[in-house]
DOKE-51338 format. One line per 4 residues: number of its first residue (from 1); for each residue x, y, z of N, C-alpha, C, CB. Coordinates in Angstrom, 1 decimal, m for minus. Glycine has a CB too. Layout:
BEGIN
NUM	X Y Z X Y Z X Y Z X Y Z | ...
***
This chain:
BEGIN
1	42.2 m0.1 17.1 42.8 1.3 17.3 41.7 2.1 18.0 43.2 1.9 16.0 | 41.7 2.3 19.2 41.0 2.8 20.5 41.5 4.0 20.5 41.2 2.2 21.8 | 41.0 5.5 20.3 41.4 6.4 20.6 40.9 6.5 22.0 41.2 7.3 19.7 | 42.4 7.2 22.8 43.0 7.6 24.5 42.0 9.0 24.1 45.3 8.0 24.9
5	41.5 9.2 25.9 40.5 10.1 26.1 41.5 11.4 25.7 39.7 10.1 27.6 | 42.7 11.8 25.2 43.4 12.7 24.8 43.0 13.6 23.5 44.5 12.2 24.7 | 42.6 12.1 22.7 42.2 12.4 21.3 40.8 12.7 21.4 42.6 11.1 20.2 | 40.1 12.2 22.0 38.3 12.6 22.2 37.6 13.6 22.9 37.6 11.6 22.7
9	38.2 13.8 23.7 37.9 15.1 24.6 38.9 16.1 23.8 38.3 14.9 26.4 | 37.4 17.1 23.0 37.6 18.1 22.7 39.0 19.4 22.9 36.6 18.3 22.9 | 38.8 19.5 24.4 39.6 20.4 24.9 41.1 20.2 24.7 39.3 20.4 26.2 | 41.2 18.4 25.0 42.7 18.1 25.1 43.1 17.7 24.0 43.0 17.2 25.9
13	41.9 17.5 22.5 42.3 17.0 21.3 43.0 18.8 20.9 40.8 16.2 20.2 | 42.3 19.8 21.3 42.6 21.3 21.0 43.9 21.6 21.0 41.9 22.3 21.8 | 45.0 21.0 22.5 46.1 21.0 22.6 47.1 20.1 21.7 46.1 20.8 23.6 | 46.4 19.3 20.7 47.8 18.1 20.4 48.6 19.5 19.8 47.5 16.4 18.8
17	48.0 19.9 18.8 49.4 20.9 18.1 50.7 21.4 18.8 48.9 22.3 17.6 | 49.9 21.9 20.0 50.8 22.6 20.7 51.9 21.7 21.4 50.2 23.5 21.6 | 51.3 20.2 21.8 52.2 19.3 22.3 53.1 18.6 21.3 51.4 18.4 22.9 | 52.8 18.7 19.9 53.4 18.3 18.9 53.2 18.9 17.4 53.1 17.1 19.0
21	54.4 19.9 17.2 54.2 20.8 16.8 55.6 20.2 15.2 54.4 22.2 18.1 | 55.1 21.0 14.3 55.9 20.8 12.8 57.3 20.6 13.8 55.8 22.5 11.4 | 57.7 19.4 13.3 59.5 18.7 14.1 60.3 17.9 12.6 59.2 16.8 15.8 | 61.0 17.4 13.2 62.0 16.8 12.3 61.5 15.8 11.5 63.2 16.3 12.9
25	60.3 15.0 12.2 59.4 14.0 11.6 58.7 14.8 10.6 58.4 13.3 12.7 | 57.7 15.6 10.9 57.1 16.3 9.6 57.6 16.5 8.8 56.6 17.3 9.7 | 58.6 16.9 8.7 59.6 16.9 7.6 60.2 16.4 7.0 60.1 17.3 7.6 | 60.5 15.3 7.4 60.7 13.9 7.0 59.8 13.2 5.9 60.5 13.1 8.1
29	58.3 13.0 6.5 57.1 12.6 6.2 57.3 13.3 4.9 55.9 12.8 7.2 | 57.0 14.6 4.9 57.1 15.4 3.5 57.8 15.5 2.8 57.1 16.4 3.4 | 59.0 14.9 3.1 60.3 14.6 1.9 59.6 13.5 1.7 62.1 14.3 2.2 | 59.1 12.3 1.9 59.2 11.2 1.3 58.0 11.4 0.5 59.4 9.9 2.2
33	57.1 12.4 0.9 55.5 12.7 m0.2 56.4 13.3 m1.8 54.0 14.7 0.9 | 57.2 14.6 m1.0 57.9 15.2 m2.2 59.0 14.2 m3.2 58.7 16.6 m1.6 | 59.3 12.6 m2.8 59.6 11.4 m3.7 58.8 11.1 m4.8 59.7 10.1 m3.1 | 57.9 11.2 m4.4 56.7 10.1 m5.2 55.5 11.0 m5.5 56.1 8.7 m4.1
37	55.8 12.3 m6.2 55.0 12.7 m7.0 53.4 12.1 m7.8 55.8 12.8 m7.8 | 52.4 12.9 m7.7 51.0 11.6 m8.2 50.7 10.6 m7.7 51.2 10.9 m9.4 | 51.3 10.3 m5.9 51.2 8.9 m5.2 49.7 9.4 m4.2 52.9 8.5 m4.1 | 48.9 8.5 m4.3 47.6 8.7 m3.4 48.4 8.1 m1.9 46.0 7.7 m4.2
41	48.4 8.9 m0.8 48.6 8.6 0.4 47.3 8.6 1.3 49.7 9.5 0.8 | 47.5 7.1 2.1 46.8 7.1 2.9 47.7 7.8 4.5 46.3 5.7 2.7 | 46.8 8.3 5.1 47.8 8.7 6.9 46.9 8.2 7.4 48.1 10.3 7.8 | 47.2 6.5 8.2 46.3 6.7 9.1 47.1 6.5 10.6 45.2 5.7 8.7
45	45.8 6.6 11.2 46.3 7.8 12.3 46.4 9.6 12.4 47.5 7.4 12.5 | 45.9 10.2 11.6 46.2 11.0 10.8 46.3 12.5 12.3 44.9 11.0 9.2 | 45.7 12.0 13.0 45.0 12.8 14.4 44.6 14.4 13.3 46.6 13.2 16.2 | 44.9 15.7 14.4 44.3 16.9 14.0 45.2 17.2 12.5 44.4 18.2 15.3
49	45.5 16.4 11.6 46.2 16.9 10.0 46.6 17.5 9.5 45.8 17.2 9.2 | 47.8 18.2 10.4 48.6 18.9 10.1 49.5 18.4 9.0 49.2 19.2 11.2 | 50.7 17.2 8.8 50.7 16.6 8.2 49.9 16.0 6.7 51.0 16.3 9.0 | 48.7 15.5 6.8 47.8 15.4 5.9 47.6 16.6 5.2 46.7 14.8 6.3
53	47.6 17.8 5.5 47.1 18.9 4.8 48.1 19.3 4.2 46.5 19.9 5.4 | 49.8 19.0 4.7 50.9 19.2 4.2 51.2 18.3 2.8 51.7 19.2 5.2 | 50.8 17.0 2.8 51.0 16.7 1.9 49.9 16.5 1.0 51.7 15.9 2.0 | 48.7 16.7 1.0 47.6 17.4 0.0 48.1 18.4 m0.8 46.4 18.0 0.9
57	48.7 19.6 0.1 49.3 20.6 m0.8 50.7 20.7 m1.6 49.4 21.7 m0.1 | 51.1 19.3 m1.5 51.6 18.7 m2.5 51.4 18.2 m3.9 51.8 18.0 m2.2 | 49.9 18.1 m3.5 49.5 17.6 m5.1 49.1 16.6 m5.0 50.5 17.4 m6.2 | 49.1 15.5 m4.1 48.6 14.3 m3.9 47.3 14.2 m3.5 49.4 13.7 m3.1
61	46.1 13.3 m3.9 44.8 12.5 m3.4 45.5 12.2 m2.3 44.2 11.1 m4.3 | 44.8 12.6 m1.1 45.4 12.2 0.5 44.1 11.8 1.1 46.2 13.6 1.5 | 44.4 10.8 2.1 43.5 10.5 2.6 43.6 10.1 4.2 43.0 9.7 1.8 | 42.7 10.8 5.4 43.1 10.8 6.3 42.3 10.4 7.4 43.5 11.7 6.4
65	42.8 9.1 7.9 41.8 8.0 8.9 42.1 8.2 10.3 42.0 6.3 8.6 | 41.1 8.4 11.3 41.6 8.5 12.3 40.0 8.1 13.3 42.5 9.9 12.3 | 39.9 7.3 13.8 38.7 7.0 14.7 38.4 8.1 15.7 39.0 5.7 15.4 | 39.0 8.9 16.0 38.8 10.4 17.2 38.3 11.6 16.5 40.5 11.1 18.0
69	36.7 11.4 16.6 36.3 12.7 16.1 36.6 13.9 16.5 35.3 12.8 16.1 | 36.8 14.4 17.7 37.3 15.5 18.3 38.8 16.0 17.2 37.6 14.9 20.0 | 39.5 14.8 17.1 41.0 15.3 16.3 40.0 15.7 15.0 42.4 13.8 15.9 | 39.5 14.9 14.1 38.9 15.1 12.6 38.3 16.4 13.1 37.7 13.9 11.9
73	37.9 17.3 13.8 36.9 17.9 13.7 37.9 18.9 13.2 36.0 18.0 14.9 | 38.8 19.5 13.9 40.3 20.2 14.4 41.0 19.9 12.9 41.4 19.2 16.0 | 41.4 18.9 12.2 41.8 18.6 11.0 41.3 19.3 9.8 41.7 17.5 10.9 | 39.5 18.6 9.5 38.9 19.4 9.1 38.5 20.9 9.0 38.5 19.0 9.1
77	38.9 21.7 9.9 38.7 23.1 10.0 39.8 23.5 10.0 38.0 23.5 11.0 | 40.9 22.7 9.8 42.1 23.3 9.5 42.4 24.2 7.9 43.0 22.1 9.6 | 43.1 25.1 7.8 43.0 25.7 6.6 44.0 24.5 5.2 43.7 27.4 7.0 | 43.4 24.4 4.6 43.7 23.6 3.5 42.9 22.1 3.7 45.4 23.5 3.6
81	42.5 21.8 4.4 41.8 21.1 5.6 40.8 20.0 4.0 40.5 22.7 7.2 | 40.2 20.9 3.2 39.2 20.8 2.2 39.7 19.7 1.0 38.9 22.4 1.6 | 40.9 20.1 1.5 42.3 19.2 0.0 42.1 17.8 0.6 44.6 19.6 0.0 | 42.0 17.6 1.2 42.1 15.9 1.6 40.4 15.1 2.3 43.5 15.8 3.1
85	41.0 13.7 2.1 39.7 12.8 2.3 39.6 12.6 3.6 39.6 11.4 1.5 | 39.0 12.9 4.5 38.8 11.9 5.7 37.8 11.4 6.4 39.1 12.3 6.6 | 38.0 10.3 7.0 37.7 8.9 7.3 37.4 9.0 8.8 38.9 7.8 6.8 | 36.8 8.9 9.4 36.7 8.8 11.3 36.5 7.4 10.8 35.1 9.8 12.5
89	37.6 6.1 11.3 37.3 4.7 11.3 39.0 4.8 11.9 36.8 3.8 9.6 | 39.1 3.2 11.5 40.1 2.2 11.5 40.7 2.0 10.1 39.6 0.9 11.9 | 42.6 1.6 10.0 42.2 0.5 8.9 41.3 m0.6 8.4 42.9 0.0 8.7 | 40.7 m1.2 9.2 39.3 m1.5 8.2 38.4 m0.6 7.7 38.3 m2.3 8.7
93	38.9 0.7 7.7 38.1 1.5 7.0 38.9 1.8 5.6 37.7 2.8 7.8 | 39.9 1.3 5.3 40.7 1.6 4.3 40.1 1.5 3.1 41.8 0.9 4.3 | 40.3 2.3 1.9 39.6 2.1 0.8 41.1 0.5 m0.1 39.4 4.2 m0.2 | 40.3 0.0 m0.4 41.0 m1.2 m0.9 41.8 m0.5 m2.1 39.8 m2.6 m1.3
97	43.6 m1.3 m2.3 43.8 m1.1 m3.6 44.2 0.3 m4.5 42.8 m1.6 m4.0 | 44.0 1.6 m3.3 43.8 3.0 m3.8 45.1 3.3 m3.6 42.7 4.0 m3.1 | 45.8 3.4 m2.7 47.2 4.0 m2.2 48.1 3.3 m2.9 47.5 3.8 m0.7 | 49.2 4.7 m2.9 50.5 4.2 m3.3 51.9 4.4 m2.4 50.6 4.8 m4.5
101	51.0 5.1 m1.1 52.2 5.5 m0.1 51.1 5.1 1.2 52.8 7.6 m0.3 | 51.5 5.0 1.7 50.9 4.7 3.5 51.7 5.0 4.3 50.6 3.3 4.0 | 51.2 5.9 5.5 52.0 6.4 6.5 51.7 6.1 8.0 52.1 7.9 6.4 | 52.1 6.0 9.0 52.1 6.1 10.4 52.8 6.7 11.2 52.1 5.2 10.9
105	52.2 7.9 11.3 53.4 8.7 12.2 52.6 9.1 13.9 54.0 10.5 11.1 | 53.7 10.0 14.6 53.4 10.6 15.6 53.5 9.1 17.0 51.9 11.4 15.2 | 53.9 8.1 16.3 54.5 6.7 16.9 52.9 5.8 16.9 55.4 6.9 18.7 | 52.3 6.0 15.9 50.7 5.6 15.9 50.9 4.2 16.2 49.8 5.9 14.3
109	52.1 3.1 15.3 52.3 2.1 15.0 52.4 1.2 16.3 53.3 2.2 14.1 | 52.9 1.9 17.5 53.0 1.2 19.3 51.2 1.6 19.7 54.7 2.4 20.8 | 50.3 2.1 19.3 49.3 1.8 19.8 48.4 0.4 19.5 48.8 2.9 19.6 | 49.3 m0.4 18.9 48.5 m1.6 18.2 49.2 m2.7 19.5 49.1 m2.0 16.1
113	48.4 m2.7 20.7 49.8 m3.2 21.7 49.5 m4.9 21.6 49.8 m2.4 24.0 | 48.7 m5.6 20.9 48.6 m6.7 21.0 48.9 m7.3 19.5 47.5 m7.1 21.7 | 49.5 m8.6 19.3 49.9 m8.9 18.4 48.9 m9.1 16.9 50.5 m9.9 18.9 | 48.0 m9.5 17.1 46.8 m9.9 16.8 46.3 m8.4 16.1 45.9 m10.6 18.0
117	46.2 m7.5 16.8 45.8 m6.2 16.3 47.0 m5.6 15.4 45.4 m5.1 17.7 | 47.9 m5.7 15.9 49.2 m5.2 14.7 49.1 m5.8 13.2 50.8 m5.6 15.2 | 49.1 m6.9 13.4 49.0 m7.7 12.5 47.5 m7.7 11.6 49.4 m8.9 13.2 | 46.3 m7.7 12.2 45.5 m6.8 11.1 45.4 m5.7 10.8 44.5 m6.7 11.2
121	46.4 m4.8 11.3 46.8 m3.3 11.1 47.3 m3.3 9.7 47.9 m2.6 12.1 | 48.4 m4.5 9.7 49.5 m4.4 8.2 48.7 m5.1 7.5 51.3 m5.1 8.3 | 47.5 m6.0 7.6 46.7 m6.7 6.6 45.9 m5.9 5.8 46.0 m7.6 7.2 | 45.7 m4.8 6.8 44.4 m3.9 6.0 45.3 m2.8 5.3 43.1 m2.9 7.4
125	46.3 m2.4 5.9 47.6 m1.5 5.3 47.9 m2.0 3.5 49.3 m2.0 6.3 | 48.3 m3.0 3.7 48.7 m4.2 2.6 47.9 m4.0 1.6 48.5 m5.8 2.9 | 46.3 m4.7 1.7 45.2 m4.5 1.3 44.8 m3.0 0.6 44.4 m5.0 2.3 | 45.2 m1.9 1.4 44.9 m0.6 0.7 46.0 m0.1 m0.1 44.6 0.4 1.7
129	46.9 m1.2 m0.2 48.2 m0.3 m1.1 47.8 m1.3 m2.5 50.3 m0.4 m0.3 | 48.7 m0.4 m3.6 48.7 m1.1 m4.8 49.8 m2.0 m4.7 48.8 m0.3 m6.0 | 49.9 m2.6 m5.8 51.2 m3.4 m6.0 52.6 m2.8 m6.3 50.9 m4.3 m7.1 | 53.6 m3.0 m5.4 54.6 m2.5 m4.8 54.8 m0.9 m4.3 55.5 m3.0 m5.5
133	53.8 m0.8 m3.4 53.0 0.7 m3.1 54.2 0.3 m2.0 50.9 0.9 m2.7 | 54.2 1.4 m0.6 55.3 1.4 0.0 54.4 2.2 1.3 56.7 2.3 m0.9 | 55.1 1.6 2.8 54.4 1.8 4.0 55.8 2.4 4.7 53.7 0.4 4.7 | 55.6 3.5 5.1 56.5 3.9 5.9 56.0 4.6 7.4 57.4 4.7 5.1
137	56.7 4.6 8.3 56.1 4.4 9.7 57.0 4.5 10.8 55.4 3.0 10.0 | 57.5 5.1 12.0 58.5 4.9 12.8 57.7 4.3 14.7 59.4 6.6 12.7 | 58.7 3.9 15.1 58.3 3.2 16.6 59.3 3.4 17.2 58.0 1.7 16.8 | 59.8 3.5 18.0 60.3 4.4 19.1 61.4 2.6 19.1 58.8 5.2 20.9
141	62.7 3.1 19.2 63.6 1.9 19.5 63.6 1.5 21.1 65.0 2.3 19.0 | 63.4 0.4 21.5 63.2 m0.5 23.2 64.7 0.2 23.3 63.0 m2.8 23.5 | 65.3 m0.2 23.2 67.1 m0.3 23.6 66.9 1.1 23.8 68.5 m0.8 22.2 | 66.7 2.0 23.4 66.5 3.4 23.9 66.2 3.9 25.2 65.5 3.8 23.2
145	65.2 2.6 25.9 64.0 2.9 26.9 63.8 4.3 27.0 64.2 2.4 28.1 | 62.6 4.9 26.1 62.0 6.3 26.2 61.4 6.3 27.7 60.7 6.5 25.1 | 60.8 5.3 28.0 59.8 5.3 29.0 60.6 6.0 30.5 59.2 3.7 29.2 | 61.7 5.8 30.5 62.8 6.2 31.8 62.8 7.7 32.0 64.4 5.8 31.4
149	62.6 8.5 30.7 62.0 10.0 30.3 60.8 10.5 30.9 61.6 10.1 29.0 | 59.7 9.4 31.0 58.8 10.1 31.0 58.4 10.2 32.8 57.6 9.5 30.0 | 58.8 10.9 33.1 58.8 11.4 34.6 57.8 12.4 34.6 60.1 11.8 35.1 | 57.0 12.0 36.1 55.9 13.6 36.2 57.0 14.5 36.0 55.1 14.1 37.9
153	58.4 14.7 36.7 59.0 16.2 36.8 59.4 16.3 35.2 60.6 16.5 38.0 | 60.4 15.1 34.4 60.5 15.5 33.2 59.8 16.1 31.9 61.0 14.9 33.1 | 58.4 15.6 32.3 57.6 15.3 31.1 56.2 17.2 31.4 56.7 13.0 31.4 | 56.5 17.5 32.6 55.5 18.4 33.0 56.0 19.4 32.4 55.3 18.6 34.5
157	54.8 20.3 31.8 54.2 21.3 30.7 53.0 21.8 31.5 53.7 20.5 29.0 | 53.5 23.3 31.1 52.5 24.4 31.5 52.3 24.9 30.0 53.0 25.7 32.7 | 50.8 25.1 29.7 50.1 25.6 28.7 48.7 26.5 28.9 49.7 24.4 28.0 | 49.0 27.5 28.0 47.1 28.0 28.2 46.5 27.3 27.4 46.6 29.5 27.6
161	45.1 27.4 28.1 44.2 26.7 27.1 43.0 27.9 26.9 43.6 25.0 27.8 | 41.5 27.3 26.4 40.5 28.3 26.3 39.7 28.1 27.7 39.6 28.1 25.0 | 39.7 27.5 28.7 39.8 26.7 29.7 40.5 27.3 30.5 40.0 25.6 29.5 | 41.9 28.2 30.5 42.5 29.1 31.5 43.9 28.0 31.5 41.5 29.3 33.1
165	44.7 28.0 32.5 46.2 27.7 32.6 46.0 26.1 32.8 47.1 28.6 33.9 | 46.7 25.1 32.3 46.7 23.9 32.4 48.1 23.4 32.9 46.3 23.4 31.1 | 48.2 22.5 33.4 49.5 21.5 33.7 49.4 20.4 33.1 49.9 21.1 35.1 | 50.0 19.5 32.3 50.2 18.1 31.7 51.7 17.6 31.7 49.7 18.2 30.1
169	51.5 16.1 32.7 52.7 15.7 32.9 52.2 13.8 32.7 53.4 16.4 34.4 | 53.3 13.5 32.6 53.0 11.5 32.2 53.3 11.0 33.1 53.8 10.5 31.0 | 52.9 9.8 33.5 53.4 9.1 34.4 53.4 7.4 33.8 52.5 9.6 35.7 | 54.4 6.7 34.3 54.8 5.3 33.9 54.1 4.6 35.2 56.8 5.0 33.8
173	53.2 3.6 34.9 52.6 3.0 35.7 53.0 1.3 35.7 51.2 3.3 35.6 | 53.6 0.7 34.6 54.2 m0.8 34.7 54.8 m0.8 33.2 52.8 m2.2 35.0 | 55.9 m1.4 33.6 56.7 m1.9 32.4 56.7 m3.3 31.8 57.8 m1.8 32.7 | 55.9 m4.2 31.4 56.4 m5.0 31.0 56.2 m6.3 29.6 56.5 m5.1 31.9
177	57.2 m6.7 29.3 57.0 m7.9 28.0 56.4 m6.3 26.8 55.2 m9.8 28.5 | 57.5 m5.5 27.0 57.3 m4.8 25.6 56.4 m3.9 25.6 56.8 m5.6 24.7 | 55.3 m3.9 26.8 54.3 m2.9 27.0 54.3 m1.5 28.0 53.2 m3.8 27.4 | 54.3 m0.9 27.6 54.6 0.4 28.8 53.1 1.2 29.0 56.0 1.7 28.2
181	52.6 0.7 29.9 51.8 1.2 30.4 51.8 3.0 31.2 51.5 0.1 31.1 | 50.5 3.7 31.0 51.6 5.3 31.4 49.7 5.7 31.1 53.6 6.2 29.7 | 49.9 7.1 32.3 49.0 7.9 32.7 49.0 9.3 32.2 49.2 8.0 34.0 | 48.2 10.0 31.6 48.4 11.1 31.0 48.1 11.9 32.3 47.4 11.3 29.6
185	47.9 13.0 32.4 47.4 13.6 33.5 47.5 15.0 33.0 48.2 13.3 34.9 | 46.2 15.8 33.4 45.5 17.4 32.6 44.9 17.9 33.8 44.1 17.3 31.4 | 45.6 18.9 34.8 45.0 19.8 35.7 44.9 21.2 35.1 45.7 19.8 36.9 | 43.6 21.7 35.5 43.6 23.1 35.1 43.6 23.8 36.7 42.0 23.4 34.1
189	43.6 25.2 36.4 44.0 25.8 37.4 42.9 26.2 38.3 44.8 26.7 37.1 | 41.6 25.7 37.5 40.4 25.2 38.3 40.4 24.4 39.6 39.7 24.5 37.6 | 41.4 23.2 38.9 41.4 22.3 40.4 40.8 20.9 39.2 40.0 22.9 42.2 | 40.3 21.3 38.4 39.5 20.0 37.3 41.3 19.5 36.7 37.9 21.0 35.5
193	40.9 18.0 37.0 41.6 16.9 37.0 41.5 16.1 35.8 41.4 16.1 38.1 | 42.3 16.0 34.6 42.0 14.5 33.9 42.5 13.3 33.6 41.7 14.6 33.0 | 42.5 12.3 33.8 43.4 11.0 33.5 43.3 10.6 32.4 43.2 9.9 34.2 | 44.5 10.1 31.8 44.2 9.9 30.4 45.1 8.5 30.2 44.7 11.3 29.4
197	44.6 6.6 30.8 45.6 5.6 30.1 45.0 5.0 29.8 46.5 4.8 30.6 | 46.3 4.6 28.9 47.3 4.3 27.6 48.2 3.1 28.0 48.3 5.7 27.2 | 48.7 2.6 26.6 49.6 1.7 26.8 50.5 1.8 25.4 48.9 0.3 27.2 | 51.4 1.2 25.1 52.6 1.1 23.8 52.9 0.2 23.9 53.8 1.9 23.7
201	53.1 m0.3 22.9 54.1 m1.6 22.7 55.0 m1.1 21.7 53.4 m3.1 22.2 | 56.8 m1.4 22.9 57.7 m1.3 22.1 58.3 m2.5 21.3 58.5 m0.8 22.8 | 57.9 m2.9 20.1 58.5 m3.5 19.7 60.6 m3.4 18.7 57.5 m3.7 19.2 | 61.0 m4.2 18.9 62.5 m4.4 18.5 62.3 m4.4 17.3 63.4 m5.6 18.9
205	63.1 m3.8 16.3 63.6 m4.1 14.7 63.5 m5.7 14.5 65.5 m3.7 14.3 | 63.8 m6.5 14.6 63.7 m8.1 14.4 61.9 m7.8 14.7 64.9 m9.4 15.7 | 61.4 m7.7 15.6 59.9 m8.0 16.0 59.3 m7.3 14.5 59.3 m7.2 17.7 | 59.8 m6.2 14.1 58.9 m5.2 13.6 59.6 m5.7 11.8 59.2 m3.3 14.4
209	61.0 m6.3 11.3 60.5 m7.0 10.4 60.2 m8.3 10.3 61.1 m6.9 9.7 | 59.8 m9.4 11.2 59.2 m10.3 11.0 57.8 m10.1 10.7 59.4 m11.1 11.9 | 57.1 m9.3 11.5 55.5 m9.0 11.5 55.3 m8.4 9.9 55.0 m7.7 13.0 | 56.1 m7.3 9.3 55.8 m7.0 8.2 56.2 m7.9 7.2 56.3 m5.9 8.1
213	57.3 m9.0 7.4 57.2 m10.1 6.3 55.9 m11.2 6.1 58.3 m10.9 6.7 | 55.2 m11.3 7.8 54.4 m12.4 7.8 52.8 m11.8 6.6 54.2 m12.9 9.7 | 53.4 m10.0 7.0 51.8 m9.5 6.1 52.3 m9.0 4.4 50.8 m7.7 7.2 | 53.5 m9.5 4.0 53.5 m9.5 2.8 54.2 m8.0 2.3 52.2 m9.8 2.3
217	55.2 m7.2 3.2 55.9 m6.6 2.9 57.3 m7.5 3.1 55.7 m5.6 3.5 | 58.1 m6.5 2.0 59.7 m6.4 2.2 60.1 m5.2 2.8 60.6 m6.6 0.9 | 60.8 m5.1 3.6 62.0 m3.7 4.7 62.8 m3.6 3.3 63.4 m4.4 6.7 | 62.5 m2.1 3.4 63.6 m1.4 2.5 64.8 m1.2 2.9 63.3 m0.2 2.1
221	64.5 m0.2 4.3 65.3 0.2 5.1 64.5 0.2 6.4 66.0 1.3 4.7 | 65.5 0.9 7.5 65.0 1.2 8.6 66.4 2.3 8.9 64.5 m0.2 9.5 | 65.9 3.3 9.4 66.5 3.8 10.2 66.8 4.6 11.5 66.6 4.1 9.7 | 67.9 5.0 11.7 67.7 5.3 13.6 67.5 6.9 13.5 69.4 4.7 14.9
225	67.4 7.9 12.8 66.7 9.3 13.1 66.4 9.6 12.0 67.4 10.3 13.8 | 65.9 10.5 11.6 65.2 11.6 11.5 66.0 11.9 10.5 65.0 12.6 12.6 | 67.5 12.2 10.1 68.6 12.8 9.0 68.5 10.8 8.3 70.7 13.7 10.0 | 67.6 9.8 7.7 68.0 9.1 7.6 69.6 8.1 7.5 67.4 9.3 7.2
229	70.0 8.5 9.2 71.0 7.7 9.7 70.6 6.1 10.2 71.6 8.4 10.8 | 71.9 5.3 10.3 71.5 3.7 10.9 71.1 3.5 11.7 72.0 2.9 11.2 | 70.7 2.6 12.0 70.3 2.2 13.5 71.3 1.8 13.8 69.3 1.2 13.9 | 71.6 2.5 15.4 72.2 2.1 16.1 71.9 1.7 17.4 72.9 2.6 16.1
233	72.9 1.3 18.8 72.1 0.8 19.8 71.6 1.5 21.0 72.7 0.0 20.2 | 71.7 3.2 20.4 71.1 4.5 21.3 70.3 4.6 20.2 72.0 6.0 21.7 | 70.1 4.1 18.7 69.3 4.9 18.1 67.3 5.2 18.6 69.7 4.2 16.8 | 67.2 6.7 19.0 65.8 6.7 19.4 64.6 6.2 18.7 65.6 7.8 19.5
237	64.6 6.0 17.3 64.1 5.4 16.7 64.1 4.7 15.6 63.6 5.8 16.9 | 63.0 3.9 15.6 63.1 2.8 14.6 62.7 3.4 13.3 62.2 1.6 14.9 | 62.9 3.7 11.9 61.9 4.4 11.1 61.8 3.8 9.8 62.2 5.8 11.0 | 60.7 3.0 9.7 60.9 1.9 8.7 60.1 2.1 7.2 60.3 0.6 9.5
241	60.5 2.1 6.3 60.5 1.8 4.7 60.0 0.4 4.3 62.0 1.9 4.0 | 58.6 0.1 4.1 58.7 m1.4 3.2 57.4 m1.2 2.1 58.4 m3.1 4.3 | 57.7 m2.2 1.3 57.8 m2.2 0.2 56.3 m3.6 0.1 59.5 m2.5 m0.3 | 55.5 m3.2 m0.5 54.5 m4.5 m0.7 55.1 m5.7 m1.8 53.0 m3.8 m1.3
245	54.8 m6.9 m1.5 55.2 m8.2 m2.6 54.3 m9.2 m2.4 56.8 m8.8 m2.4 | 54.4 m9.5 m4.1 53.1 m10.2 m4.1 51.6 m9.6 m4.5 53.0 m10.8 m2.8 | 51.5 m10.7 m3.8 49.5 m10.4 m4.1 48.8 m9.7 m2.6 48.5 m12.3 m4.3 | 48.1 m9.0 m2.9 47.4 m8.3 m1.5 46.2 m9.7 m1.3 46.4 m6.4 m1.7
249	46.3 m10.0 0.2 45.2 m10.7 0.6 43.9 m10.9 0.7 45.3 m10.7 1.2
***
């Protein structure tokens, strides 16, 4: 898990909020904290902790991993910021055996774009949950194709920054075998330019419960939005519930 110069460079880690701001997902995430009362949650991926600090002030041991110091920095100086644990690593930085909830949000779960890396993602996931502890996570449904969206004209945002007026727009640079490769792009009104790629892997519902069976979860559910509805074959996304079984590895 490679943090995109988005998350590391200070300036542009300063913007995530404003690019992704309390939505239907946060609130989501926090109903399922407000289920499971006394549950130690791990977030990883946790970026600037908005989320993590939300469900700290739940009452929960939270704990928040994210390899982009620039984001931790932003997290930690966040107010409530003090309630929770965080971690600048990987899941191999997971504390073994502690969790009872695990999360991936903000579509953390498509930055794992090779199989090999996903698959030690859910090992070390596994490994940090207790016995029948519970991972929940969403990925953007293929059948959807998001990527057709992300057009310079559709995707272009004007923002202030501390830095003066900014433009940020995406760009799709190759599609393919699941991977969508794509260009961040940060002009200020300086004329200062920044590139920011990236890649995603969209994986399919079938892809995404085989891989979690082969690391020793069961799929609770999965659903296609946000009001836990089905998946369907517009549904925008995948948003998956499983359940640990067995023995952790």
């Amino acid at each position: 898990m490679t943090p995109d110069a988005s998350y590391t460079d200070s300036r542009l880690a300063a913007l995530y909020d404003d690019l992704n701001p309390f939505g239907a997902d946060t609130a989501f995430y926090l109903g399922v904290g407000a289920k499971h009362p006394d549950a130690t949650i791990v977030d990883l991926g946790c970026g600037t902790g908005l989320l993590t600090v939300g469900l700290a002030r739940q009452g929960h041991r939270t704990i928040g991993v994210d390899p982009a110091g620039a984001m931790l920095d932003i997290a930690r100086a966040r107010e409530g910021g003090g309630l929770v644990e965080w971690i600048q690593g990987t899941s191999a930085d997971l504390p073994n055996g502690e969790a009872d909830l695990a999360i991936m949000t903000g579509h953390v779960a498509q930055v794992f774009v090779a199989d090999a890396e996903w698959s030690a993602t859910l090992d070390d996931l596994r490994a940090a949950l207790r016995p029948g502890g519970l991972l929940v996570f969403e990925s953007r449904n293929p059948l959807a194709a998001a990527w057709l969206e992300w057009t310079p004209e559709d995707s272009r945002t004007e923002l202030s920054t501390a830095d003066g007026p900014l433009t940020a727009w995406n760009e799709v640079t190759e599609v393919a075998d699941g991977v969508v490769s794509l260009t961040g792009h940060y002009r200020w009104a300086t004329g200062e330019h920044l590139e920011d790629r990236g890649a995603l892997r969209f994986r399919s519902e079938d892809e995404l419960r085989a891989s979690l069976g082969a690391a020793g979860f069961a799929v609770r559910r999965i659903h296609g939005d946000w009001n836990g509805g089905p998946v369907a074959h517009d549904s925008r996304e995948l948003i998956v519930e499983a359940e640990t079984v067995g023995s952790s590895r």
